[in-house]
C-alpha positions in Angstrom: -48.6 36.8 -78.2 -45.4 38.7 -78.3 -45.6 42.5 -78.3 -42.5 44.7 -80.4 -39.1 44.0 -78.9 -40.2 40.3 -78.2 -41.4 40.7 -74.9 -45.1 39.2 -73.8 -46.7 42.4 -72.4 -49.5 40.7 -71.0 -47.5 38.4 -68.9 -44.6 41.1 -68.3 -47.8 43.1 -66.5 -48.6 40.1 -64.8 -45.7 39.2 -63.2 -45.5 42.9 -61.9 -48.8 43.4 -60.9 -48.1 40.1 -58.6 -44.8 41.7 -57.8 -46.5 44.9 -56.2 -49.0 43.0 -54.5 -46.6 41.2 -52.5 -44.8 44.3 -51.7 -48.0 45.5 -50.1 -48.5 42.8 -48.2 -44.8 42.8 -47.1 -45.2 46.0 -46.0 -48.4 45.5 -44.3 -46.8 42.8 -42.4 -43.9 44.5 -41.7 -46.0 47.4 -39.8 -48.0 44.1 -38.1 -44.4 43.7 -36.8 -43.5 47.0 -35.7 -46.6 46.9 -33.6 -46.2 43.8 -31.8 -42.8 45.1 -30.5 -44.3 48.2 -29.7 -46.5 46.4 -27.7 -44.4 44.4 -25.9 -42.2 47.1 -25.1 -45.0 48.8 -23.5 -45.3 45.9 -21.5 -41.4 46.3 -20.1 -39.8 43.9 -22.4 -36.5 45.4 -24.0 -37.0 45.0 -27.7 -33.4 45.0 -28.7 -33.3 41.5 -26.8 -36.3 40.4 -28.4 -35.0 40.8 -31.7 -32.1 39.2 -30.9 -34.2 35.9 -29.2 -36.1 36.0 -32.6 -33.3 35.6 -34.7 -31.3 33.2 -32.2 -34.9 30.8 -32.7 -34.5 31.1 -36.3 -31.4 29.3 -36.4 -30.5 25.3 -36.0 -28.8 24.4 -32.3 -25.3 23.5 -34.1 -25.6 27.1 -35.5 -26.0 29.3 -32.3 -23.3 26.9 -30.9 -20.8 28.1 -33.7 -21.9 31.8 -33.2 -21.5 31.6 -29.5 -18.3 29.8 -29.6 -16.6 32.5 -32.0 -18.2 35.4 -29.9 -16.3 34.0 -27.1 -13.5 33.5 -28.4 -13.3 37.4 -29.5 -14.5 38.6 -26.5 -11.7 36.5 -25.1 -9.5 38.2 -27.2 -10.6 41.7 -26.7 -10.2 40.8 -22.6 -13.7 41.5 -22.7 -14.6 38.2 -21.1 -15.0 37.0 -18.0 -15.0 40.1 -15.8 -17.7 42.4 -14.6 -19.7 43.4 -17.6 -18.0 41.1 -19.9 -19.1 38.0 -21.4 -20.5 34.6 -20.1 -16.9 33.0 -20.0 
């Protein structure tokens, strides 16, 4: 049934009650996260690069390739590459 205005109260409740659900969980998750990088940096590994590894693994081979291809090219462009601290090129 439809309450005033139109609007299906009952389902309207629903779909947020669902909705706040999931945002606990995300959060719940999210702290899950926080921890295992706490964890690992405790255990020496920098977490910066560990992010970054994450992200590079979520993307497809012809993807990073792109990324790293137009990184270089900027650095190369900057002068930034190929001398001491500078890029891989």
């Amino acid at each position: 049934m439809s309450d005033p205005g139109g609007v299906a109260g009952d389902q309207l409740r629903a779909f947020v009650e669902r909705i706040e659900r999931l945002e606990e969980e995300k959060k719940v998750i999210s702290d899950d996260i926080k921890d295992v990088y706490a964890e690992a940096k405790g255990n020496g590994f920098d977490v910066k690069i560990l992010r970054k590894v994450v992200s590079l693994r979520k993307k497809q081979p012809h993807e990073r390739e792109e990324e790293e291809a137009v990184l270089d090219l900027y650095l190369h462009a900057l002068g930034m590459a190929g001398g001491a601290g500078g890029g891989e090129g």
